[in-house]
N, C-alpha and C positions, 0 to 999 in steps of 0.2 A: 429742715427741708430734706426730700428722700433725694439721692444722689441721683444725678444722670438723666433726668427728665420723668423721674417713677412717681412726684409729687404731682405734675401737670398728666401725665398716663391715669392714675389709678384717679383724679379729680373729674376728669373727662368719663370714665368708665361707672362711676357712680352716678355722672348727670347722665348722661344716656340711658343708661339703665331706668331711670323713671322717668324720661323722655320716650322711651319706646312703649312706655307701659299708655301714657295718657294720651300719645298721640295715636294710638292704633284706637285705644277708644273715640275719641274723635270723629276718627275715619268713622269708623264703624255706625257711628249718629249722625254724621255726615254726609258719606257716600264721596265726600270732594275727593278728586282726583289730583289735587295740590296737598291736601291732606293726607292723604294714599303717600303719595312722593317723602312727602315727610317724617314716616312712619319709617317708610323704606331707610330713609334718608338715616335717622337715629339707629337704626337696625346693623345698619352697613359700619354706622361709627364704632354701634358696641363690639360687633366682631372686631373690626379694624384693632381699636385700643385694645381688645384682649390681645391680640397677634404685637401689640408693641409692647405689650405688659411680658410676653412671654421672648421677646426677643431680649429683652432690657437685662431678663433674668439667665439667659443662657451667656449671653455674654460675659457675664460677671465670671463665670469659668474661668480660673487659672491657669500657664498653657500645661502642657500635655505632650508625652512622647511623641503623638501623633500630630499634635498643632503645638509647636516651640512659639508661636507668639499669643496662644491660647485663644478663645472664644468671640473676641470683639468684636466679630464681622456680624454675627448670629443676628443683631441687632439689627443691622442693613439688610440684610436677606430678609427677616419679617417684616419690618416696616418697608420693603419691596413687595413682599406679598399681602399686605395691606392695600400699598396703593392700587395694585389688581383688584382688589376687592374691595376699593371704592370705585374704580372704573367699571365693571363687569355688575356688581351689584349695585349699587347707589347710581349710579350712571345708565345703565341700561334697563332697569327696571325701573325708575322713573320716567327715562323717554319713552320707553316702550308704554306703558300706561297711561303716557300724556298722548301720544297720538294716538291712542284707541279710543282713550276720551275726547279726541279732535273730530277724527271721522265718525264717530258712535257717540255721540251725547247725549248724557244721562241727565237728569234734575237733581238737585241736589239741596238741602237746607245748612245753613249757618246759623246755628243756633247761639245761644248763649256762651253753652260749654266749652265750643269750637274755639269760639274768643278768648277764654280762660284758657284754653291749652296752648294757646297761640301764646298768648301774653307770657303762662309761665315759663313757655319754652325760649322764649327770645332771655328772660333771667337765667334762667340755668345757662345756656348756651353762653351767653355774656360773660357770666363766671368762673367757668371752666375758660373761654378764651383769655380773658382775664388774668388768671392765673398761668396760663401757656407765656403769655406775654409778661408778666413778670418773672417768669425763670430764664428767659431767654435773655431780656435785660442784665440780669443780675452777672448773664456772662459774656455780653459781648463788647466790654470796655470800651465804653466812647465811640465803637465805629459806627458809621452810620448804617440806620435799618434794613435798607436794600442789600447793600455790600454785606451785610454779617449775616442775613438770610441767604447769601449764595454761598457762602464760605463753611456756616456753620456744620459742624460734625454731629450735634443733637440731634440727628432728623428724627429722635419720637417724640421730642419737643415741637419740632418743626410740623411736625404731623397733625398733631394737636390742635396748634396755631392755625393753623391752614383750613382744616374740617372743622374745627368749630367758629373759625371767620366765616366759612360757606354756610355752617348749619345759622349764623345771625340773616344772613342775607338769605337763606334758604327761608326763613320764618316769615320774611318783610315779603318777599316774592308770593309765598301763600296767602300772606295777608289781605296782598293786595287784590289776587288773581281771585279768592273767596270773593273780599268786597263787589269787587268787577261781575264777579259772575252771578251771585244774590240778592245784590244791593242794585246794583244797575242796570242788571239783565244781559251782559253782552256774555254769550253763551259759549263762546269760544275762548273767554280768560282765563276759566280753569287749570284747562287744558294746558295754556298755554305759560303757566306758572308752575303745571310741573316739568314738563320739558324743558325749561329755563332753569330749575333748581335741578335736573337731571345732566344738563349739558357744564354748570356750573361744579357738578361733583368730578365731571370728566376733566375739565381744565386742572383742577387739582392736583386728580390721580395723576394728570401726566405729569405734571411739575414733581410729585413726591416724588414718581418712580425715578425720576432721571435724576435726582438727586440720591437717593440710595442707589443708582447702575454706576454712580460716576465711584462710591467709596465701594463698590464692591471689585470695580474693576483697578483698585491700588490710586485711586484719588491723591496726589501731593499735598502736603502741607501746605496753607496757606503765603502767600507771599510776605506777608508782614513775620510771620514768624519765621520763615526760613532767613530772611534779612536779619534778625536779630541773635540765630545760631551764629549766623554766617559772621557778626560784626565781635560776636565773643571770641571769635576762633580765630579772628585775622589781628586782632590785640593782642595776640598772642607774640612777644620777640619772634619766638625760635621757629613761626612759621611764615614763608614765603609763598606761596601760592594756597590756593585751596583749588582742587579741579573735580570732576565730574560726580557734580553732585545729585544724589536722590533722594527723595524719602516720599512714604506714604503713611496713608494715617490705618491704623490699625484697629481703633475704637474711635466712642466719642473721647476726647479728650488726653490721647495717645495713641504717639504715632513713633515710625522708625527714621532715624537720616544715619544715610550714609554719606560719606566721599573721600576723597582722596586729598594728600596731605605733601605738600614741597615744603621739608624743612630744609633754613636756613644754617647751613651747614658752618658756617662762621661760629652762630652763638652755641650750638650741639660743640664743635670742638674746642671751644673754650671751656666749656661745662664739663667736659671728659677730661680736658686738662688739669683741670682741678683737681678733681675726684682720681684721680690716679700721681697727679703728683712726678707728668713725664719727667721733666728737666732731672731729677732727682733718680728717676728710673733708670733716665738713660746714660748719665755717668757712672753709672755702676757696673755698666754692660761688659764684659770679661771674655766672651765667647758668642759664634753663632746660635749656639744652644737658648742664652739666654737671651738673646734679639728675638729670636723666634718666640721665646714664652713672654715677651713683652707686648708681643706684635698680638698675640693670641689675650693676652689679658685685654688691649687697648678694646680688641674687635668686640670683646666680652660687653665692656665698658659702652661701648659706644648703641650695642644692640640692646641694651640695659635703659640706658640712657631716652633712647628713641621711644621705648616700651613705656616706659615709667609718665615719659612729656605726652603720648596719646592718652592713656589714664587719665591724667590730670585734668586734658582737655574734654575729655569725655565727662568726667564726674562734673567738673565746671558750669559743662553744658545741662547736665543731667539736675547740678542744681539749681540755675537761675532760670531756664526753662518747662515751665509746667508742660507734664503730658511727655518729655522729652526721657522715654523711657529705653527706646532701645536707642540706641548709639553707636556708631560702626566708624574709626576713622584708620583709614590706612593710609601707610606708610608710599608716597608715590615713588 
């Protein structure tokens, strides 16, 4: 499976691509203005997926003098400008041509063909969601589907998911609005099946976009995983508090935490005790000279000490937390 959502991106990007081919013919034997929309509709997604094909790939960038946490955002920013352009394209150019075809109606036939495009586009469309919905599974451990669709950091997964669940219900909607308008003569269903899959592409864009505004704008880590840093780092003896903590996610499936660190100064100066070996130190003491180089090795000892115990809890963290890449813990 391609990492990161590029299996469910490039799956999508080949069904549209001959989704856009059959449904423009369609139109075109058609005239329907649900068919129109639908065209539109597969046109908007191939763009759309190319722009998450290419955010997927700029992200993978390793960081850089100029970006110390590297590329990961690149991903949100296009699949942000994605969602724009399912709103503005697939959104507005369906309503707009469904209400021209409300106030101005044209005749139109439903031929055979129309049916067959119809039909193969609800399969393609199915498959491709299909697939979006089994990559998303495979990573949202047991949580439930609502909760891990608001949490999740995939959003070209999410993207996917989303536009090609609309492109199913976008098919059913023409299906219906063709039948309605050919079959039964009510002249205004057309129309009114593409401004329903026009307004339907709009619901989307807004959900994607605010979903990649919220990781662009330094998004936190989910609350289940900050709970489980937090629960590794307070097992810890030698720390007493833990305070003002942050993090943000940085890509899909890494992110930064920081915070701040109250060691328990009890087990630190047992641990220096040790490793220096005072009692032994300090009977030997002969002069202020050597109190003072005692006093300077313990301070040594003790800053040594504190260094080595964040390390540890850092790498700890670093390895029973997936994604948990950057790591920041300071000394309160």
């Amino acid at each position: 499976m391609a990492a990161g959502g590029e299996r469910a991106v490039l799956t999508a990007l080949a069904g549209n691509g001959v989704l856009l081919v059959i449904k423009t013919l369609a139109y075109l034997l058609s005239g329907s203005g649900a068919m129109l929309a639908e065209a539109v509709h597969s046109a908007a997604d191939l763009g759309n997926q190319a722009l998450l094909y290419l955010g997927l790939k700029q992200s993978k960038r390793g960081p850089s003098e100029a970006f110390h946490f590297g590329y990961g955002k690149d991903r949100f920013l296009w699949a942000l400008v994605s969602a724009a352009g399912i709103f503005f394209v697939g959104c507005g150019v369906s309503v707009t041509h469904g209400l021209h075809a409300l106030f101005e109606p044209e005749e139109h036939g439903a031929g055979f063909v129309v049916w067959l495009v119809l039909i193969i586009s609800l399969i393609i469309d199915g498959y491709v969601l299909r697939a979006a919905i089994e990559e998303l599974d495979a990573k949202r451990d047991g949580r439930p589907w609502l909760r891990y669709l608001r949490e999740t950091d995939d959003t070209s997964t999410l993207a996917v998911l989303f536009e090609d669940g609309a492109a199913c219900l976008g098919v059913i909607f023409a299906m219906i609005g063709i039948f309605m308008s050919s079959v039964l003569h009510i002249w205004w269903a057309d129309a009114a099946a593409a401004i329903t899959i026009g307004l339907l592409l709009g619901v989307v864009a807004i959900f994607l976009g605010a979903q990649n505004r919220a990781y662009l704008l330094d998004r936190a880590i989910s609350a289940d995983v900050q709970a489980r840093i937090l629960g590794l780092i307070r097992k810890e003896h030698s720390v007493a508090k833990i305070l003002d903590v942050k993090s943000r996610v940085v890509s899909a499936n890494l992110f930064s935490f920081n915070a701040d660190i109250e060691f328990d100064g009890a087990v630190l100066s047992e641990r220096v005790m040790k490793r220096m070996n005072v009692e032994e130190a300090y009977a030997k003491l002969e002069s202020p000279e050597d109190l003072d180089r005692l006093l300077d090795e313990h301070a040594k000892v003790v800053v040594d000490e504190l260094g080595e115990e964040v390390d540890r809890i850092e790498r700890k963290v670093r390895d029973q937390v997936p994604g948990a890449r950057f790591i920041q813990l300071e000394v309160d």
